[in-house]
PDB file with one MODEL, atoms N, CA, C and O in Angstrom:
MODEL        1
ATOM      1  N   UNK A   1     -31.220 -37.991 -35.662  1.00  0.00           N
ATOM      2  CA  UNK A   1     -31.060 -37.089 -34.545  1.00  0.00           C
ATOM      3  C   UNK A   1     -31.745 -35.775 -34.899  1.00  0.00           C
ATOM      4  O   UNK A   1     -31.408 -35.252 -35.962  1.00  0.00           O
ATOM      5  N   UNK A   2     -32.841 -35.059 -33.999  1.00  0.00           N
ATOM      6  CA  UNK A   2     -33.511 -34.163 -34.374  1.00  0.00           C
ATOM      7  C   UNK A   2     -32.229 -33.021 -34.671  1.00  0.00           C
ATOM      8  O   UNK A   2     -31.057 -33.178 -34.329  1.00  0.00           O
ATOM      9  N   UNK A   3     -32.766 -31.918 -35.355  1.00  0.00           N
ATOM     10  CA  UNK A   3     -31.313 -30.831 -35.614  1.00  0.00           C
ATOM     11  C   UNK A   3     -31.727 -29.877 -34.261  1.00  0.00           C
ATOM     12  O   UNK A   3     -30.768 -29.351 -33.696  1.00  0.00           O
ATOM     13  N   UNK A   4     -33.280 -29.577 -33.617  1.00  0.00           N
ATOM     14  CA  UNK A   4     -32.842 -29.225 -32.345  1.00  0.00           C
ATOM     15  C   UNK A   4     -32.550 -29.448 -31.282  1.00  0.00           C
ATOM     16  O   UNK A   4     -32.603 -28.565 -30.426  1.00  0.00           O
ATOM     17  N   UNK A   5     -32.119 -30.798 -30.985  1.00  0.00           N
ATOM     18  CA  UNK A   5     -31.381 -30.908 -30.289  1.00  0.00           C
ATOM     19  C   UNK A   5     -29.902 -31.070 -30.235  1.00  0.00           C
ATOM     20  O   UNK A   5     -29.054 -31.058 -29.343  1.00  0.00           O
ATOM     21  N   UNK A   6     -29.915 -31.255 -31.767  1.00  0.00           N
ATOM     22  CA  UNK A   6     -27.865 -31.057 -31.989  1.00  0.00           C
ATOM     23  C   UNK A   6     -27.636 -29.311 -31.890  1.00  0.00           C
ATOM     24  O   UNK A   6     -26.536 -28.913 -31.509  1.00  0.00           O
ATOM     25  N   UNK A   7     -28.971 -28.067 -32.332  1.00  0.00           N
ATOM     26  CA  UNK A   7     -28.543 -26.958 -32.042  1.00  0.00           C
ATOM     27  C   UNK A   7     -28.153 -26.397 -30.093  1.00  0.00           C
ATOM     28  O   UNK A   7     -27.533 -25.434 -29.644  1.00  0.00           O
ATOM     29  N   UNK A   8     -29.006 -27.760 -29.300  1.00  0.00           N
ATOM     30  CA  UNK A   8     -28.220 -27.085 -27.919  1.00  0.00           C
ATOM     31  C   UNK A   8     -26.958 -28.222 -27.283  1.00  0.00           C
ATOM     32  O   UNK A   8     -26.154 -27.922 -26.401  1.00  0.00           O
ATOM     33  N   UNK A   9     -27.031 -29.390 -27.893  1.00  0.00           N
ATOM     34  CA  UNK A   9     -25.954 -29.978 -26.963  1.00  0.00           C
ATOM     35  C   UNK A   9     -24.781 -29.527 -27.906  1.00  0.00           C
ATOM     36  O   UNK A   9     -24.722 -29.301 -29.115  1.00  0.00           O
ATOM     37  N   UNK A  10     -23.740 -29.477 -26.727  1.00  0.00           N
ATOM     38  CA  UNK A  10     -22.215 -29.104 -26.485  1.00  0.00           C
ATOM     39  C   UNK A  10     -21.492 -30.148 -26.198  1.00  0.00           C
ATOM     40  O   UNK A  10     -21.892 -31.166 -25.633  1.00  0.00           O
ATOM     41  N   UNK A  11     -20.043 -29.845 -26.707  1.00  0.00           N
ATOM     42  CA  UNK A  11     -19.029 -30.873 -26.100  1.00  0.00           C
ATOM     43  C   UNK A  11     -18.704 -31.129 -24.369  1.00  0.00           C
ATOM     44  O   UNK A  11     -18.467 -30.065 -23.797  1.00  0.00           O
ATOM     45  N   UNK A  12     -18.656 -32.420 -23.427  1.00  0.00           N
ATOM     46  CA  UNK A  12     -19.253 -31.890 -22.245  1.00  0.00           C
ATOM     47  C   UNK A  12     -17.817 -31.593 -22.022  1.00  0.00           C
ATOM     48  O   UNK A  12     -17.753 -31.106 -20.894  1.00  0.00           O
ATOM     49  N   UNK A  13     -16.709 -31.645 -22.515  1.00  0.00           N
ATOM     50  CA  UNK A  13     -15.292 -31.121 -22.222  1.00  0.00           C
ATOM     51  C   UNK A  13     -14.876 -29.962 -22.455  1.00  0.00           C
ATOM     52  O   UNK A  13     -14.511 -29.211 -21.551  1.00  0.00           O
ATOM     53  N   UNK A  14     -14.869 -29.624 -23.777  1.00  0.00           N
ATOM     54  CA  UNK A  14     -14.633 -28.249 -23.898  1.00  0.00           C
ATOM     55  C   UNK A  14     -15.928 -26.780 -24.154  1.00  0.00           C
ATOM     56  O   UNK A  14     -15.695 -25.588 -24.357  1.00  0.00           O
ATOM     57  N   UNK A  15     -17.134 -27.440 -24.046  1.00  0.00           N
ATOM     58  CA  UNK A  15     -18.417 -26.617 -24.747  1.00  0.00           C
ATOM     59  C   UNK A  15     -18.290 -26.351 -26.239  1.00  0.00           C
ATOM     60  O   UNK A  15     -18.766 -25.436 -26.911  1.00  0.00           O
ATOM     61  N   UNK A  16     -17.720 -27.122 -26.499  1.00  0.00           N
ATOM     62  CA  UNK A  16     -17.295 -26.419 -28.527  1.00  0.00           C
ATOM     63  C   UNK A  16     -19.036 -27.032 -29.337  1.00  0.00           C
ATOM     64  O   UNK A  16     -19.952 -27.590 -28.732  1.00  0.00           O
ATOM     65  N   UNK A  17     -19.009 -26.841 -30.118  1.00  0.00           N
ATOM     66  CA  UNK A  17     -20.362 -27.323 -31.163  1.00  0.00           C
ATOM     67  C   UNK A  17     -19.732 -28.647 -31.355  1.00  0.00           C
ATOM     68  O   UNK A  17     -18.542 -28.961 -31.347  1.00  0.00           O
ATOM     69  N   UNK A  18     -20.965 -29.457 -31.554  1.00  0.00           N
ATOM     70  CA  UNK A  18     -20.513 -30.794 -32.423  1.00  0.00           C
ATOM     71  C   UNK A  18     -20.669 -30.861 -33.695  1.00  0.00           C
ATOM     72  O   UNK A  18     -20.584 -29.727 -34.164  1.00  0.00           O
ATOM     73  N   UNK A  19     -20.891 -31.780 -34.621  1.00  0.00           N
ATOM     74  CA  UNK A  19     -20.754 -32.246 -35.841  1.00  0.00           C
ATOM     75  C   UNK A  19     -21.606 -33.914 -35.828  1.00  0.00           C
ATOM     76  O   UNK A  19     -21.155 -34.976 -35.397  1.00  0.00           O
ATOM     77  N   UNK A  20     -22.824 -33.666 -36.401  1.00  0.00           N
ATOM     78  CA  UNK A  20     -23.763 -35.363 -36.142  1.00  0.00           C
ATOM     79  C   UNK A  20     -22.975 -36.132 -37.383  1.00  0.00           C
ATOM     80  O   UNK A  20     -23.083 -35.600 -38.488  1.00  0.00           O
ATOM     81  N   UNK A  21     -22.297 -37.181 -37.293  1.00  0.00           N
ATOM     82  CA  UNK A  21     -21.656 -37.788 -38.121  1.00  0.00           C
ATOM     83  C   UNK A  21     -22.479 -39.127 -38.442  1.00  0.00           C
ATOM     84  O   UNK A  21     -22.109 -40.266 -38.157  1.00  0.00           O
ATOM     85  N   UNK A  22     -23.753 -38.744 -39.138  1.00  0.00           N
ATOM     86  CA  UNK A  22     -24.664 -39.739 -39.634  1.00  0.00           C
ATOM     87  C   UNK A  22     -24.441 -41.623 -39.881  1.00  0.00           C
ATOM     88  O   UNK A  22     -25.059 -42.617 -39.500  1.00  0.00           O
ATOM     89  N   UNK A  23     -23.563 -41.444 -40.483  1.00  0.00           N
ATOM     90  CA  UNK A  23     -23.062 -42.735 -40.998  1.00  0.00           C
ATOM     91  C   UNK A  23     -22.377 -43.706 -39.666  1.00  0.00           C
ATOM     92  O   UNK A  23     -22.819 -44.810 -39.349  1.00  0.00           O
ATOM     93  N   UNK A  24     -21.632 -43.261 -39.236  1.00  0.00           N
ATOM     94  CA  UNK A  24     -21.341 -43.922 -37.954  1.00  0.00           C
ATOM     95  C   UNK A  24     -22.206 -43.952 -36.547  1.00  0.00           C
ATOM     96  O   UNK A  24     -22.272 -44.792 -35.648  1.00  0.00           O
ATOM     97  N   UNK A  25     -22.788 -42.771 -36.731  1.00  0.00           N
ATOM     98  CA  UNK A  25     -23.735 -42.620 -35.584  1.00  0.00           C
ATOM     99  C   UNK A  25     -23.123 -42.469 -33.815  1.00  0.00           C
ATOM    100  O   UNK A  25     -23.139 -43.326 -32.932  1.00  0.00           O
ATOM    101  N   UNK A  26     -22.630 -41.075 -33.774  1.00  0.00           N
ATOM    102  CA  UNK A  26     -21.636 -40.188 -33.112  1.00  0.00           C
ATOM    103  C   UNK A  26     -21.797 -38.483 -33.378  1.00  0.00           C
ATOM    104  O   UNK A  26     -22.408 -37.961 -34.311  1.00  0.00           O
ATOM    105  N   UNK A  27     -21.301 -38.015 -32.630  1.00  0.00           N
ATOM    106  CA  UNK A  27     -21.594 -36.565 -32.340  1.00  0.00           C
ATOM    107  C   UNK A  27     -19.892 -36.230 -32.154  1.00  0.00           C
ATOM    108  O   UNK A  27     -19.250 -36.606 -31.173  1.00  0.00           O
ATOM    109  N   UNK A  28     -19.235 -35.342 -33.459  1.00  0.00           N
ATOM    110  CA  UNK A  28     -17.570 -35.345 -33.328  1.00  0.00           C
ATOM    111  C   UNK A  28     -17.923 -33.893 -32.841  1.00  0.00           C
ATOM    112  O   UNK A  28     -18.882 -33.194 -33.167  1.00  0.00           O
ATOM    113  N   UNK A  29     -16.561 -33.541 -31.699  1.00  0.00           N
ATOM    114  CA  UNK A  29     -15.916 -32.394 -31.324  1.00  0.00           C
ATOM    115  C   UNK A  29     -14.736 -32.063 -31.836  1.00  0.00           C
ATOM    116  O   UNK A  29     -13.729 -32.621 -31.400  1.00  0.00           O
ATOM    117  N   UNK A  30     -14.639 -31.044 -32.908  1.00  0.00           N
ATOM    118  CA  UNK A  30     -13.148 -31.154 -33.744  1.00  0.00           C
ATOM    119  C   UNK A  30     -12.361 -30.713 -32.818  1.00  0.00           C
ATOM    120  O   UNK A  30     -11.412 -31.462 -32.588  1.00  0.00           O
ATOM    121  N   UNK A  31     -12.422 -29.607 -32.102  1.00  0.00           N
ATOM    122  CA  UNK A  31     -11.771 -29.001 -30.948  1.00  0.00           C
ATOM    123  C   UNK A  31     -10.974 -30.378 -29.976  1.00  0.00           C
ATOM    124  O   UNK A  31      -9.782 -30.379 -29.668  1.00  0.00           O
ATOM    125  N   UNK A  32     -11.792 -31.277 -29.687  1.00  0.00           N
ATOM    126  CA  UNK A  32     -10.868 -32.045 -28.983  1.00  0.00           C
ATOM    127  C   UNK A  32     -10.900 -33.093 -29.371  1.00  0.00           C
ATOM    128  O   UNK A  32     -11.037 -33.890 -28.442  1.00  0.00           O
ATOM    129  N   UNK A  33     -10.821 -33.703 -30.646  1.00  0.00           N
ATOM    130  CA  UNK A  33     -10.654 -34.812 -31.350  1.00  0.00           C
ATOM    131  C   UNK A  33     -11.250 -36.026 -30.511  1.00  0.00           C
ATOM    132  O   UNK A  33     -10.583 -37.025 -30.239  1.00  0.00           O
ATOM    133  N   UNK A  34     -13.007 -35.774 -30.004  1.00  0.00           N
ATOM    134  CA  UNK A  34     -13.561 -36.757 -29.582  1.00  0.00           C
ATOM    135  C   UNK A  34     -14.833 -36.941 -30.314  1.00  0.00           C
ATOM    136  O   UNK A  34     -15.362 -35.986 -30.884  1.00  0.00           O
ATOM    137  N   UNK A  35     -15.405 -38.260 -30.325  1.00  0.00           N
ATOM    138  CA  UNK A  35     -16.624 -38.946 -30.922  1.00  0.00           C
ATOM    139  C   UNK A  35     -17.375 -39.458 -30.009  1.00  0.00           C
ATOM    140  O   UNK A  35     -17.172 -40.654 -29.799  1.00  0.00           O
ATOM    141  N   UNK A  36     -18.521 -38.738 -29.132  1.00  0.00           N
ATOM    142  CA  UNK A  36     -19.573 -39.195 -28.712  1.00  0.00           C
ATOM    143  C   UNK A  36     -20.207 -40.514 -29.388  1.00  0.00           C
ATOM    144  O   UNK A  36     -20.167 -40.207 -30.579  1.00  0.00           O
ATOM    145  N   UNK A  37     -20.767 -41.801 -29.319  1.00  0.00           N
ATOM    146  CA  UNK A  37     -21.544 -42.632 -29.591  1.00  0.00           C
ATOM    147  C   UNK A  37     -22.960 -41.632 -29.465  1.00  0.00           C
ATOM    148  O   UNK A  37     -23.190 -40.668 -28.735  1.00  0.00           O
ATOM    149  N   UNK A  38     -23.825 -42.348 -30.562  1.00  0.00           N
ATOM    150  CA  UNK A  38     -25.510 -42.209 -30.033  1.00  0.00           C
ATOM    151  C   UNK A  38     -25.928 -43.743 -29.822  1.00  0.00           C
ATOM    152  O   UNK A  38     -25.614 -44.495 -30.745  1.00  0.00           O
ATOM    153  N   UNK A  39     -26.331 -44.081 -29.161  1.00  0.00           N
ATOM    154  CA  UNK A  39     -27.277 -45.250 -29.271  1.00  0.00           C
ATOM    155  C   UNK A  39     -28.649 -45.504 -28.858  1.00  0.00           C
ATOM    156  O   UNK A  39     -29.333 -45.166 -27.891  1.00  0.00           O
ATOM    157  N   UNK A  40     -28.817 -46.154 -29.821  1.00  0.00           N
ATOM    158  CA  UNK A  40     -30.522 -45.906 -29.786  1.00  0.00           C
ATOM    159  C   UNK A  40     -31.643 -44.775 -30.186  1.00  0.00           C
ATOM    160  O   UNK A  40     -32.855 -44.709 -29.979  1.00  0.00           O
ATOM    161  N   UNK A  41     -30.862 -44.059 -30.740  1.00  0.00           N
ATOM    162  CA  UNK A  41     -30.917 -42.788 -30.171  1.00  0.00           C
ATOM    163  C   UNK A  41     -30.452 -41.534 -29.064  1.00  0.00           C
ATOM    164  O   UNK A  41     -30.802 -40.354 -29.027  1.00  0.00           O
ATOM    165  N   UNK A  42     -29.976 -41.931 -28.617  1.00  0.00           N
ATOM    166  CA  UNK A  42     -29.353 -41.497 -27.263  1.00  0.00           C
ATOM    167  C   UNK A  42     -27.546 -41.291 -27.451  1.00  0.00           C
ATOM    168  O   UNK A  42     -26.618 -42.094 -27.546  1.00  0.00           O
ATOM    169  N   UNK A  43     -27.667 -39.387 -27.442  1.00  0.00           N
ATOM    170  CA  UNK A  43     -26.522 -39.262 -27.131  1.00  0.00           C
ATOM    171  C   UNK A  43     -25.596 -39.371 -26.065  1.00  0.00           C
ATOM    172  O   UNK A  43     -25.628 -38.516 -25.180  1.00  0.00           O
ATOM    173  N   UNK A  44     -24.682 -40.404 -26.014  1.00  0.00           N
ATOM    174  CA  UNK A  44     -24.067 -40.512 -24.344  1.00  0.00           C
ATOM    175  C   UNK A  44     -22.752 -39.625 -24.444  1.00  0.00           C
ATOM    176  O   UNK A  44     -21.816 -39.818 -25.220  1.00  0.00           O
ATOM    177  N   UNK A  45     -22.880 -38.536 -23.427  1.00  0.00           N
ATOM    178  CA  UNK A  45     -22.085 -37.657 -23.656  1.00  0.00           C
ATOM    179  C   UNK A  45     -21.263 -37.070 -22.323  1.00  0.00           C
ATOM    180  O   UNK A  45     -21.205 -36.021 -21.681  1.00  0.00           O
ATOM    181  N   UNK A  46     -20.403 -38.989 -22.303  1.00  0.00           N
ATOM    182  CA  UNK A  46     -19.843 -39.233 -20.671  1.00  0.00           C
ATOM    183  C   UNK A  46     -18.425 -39.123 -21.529  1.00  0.00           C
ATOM    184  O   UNK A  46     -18.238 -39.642 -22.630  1.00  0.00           O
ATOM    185  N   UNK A  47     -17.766 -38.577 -21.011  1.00  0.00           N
ATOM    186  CA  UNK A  47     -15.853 -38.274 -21.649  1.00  0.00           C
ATOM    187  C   UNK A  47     -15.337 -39.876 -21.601  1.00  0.00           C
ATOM    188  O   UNK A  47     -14.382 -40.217 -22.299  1.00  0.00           O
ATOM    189  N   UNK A  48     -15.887 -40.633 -20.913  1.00  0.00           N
ATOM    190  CA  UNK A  48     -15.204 -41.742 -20.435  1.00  0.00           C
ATOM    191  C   UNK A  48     -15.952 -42.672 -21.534  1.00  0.00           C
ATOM    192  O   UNK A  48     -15.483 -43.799 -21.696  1.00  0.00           O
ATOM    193  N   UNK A  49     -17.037 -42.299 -22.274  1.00  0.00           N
ATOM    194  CA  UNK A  49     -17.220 -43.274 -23.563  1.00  0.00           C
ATOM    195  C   UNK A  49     -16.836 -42.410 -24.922  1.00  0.00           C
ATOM    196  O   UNK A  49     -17.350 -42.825 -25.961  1.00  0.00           O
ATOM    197  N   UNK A  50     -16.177 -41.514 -24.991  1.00  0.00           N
ATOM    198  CA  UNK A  50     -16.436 -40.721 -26.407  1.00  0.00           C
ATOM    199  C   UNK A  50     -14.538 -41.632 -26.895  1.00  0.00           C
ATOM    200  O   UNK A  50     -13.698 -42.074 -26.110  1.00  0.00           O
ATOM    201  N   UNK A  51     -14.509 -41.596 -28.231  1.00  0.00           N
ATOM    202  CA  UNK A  51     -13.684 -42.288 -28.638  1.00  0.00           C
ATOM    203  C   UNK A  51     -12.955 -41.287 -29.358  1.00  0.00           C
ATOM    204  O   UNK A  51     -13.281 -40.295 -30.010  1.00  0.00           O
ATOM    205  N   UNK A  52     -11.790 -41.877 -29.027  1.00  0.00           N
ATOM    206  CA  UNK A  52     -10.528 -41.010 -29.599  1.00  0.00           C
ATOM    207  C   UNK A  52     -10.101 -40.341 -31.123  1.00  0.00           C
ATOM    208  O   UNK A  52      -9.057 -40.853 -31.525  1.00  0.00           O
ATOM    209  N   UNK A  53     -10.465 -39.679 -31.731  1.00  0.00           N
ATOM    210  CA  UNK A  53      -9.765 -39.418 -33.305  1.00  0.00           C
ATOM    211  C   UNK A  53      -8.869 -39.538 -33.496  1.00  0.00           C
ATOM    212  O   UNK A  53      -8.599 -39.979 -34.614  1.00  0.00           O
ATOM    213  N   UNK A  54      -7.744 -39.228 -32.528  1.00  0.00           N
ATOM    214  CA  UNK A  54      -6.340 -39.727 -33.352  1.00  0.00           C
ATOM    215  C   UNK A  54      -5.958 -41.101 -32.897  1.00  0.00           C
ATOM    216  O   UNK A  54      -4.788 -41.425 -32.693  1.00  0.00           O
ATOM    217  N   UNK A  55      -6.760 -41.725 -32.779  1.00  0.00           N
ATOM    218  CA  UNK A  55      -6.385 -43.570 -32.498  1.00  0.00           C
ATOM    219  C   UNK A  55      -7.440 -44.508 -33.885  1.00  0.00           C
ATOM    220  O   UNK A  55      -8.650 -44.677 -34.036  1.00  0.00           O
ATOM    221  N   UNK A  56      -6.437 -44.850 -34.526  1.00  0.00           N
ATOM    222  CA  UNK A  56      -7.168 -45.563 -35.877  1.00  0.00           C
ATOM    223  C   UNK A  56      -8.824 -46.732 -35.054  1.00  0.00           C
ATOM    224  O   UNK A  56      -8.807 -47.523 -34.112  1.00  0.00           O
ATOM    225  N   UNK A  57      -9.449 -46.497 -35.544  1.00  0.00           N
ATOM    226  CA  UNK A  57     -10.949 -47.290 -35.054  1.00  0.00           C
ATOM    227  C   UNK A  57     -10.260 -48.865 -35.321  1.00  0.00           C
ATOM    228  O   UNK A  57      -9.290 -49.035 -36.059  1.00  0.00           O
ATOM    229  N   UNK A  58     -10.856 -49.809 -34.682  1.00  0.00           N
ATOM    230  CA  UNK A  58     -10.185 -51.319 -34.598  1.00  0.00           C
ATOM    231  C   UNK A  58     -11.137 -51.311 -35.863  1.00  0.00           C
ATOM    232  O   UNK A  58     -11.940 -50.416 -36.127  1.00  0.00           O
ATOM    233  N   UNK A  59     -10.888 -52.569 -36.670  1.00  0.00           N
ATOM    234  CA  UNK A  59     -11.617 -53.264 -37.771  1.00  0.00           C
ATOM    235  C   UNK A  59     -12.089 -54.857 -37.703  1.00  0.00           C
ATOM    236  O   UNK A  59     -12.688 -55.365 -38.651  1.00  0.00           O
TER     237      UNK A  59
ENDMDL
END
């Protein structure tokens, strides 16, 4: 993920900064304990796909 474009996108819920969480490949908002997906490249940054932090990830 280029770093300028993680310097302008925002959380689309609260506007807080994100956090590119390389390894999983997601964009975290600590402010509201959500995880954007990237795929493909492509940050999807619809509230209705970002995944929950305080719900353990399935295995």
């Amino acid at each position: 993920m280029e770093t300028r474009l993680l310097q302008i996108l925002v959380c689309p819920v609260c506007k807080s900064t994100l956090r590119h969480d390389r390894e999983r490949q997601e964009l975290v908002c600590a402010a509201d304990r959500l995880a954007f997906p990237i795929r493909d490249g492509v940050p999807i940054m619809l509230p209705t796909e970002a995944r929950s932090l305080d719900v353990a990830p399935s295995e």
